[in-house]
C-alpha positions as CSV (number, residue, x, y, z in Angstrom):
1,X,44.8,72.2,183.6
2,X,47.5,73.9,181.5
3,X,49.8,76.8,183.0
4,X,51.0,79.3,181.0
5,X,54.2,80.9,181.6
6,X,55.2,83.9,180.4
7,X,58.8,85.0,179.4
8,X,59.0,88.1,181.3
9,X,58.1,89.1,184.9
10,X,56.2,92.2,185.6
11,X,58.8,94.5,186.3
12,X,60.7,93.7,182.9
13,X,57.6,94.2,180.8
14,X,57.5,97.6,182.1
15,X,61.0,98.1,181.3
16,X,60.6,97.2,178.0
17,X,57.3,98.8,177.5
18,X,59.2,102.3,178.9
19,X,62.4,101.5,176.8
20,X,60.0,100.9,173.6
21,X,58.3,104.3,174.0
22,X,61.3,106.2,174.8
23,X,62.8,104.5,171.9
24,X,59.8,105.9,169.9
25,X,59.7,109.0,171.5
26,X,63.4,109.7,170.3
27,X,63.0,108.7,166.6
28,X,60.3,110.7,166.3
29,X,61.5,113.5,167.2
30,X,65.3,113.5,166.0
31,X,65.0,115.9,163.2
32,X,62.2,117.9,165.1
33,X,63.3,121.4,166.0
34,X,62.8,120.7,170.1
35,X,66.1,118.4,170.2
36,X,68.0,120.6,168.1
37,X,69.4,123.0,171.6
38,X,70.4,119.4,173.2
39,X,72.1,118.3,170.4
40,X,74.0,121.6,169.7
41,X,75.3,121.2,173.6
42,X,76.1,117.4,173.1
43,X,78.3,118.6,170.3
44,X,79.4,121.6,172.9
45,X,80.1,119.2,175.7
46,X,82.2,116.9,172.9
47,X,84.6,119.6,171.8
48,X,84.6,120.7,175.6
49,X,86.0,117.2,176.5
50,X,88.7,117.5,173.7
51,X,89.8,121.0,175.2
52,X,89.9,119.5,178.9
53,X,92.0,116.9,177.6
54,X,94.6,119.7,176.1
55,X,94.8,121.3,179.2
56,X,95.1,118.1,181.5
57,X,98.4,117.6,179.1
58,X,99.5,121.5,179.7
59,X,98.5,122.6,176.6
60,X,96.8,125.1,174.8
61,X,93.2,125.6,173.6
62,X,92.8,128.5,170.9
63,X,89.5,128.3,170.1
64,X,86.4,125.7,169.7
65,X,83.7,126.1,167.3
66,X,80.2,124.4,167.0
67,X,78.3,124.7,164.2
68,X,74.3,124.6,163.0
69,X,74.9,121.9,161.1
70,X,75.9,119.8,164.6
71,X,79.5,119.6,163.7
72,X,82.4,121.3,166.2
73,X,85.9,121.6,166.0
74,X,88.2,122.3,168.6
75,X,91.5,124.3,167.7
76,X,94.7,124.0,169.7
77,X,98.1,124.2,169.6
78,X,101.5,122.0,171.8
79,X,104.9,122.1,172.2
80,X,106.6,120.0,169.6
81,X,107.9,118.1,171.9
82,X,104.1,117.3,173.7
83,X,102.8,117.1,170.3
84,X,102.6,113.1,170.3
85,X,101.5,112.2,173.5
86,X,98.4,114.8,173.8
87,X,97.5,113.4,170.5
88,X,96.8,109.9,172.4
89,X,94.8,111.8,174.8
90,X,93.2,114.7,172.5
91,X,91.8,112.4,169.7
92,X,89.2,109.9,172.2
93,X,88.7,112.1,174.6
94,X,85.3,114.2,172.9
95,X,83.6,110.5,173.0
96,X,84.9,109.7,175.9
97,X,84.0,112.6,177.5
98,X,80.6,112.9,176.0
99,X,79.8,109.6,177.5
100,X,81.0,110.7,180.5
101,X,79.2,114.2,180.9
């Protein structure tokens, strides 16, 4: 009598059966018009991080922009003499922050 044995217990082929439909589920629907609001507020929520991060080094946010084409830019001005250090702060904090929201 030969036993087979199989690579994966039960609950991790359901995990990977769940992770490979929601992996299919994403691709096809990236460039479908239904993810196009939650992408527009991921690239909200990634400029948003950038602005907290100016204020959390007592700065100033003038303005923040997303666009239709999924790109954002957040505008804002220091003290010459902050200019440097927010910079360290400013610059990773829209990935960091979108990871985090």
């Amino acid at each position: 009598n030969t036993v087979m044995t199989t690579c994966c217990t039960e609950k991790q082929v359901v995990l990977l059966s769940n992770y490979a439909l929601f992996l299919a589920a994403c691709l096809l629907l990236w460039h479908s018009r239904i993810l196009f609001p939650l992408k527009l507020f991921t690239v909200f929520l990634h400029e948003f991080s950038h602005a907290t991060a100016v204020w959390l080094t007592c700065n100033k946010v003038t303005g923040i922009e997303v666009n239709d084409r999924l790109g954002g830019l957040t505008h804002w001005t220091a003290r010459s003499d902050r200019v440097r250090c927010a910079q360290f702060l400013v610059l990773p904090a829209g990935y960091l922050g979108s990871a985090l929201w």
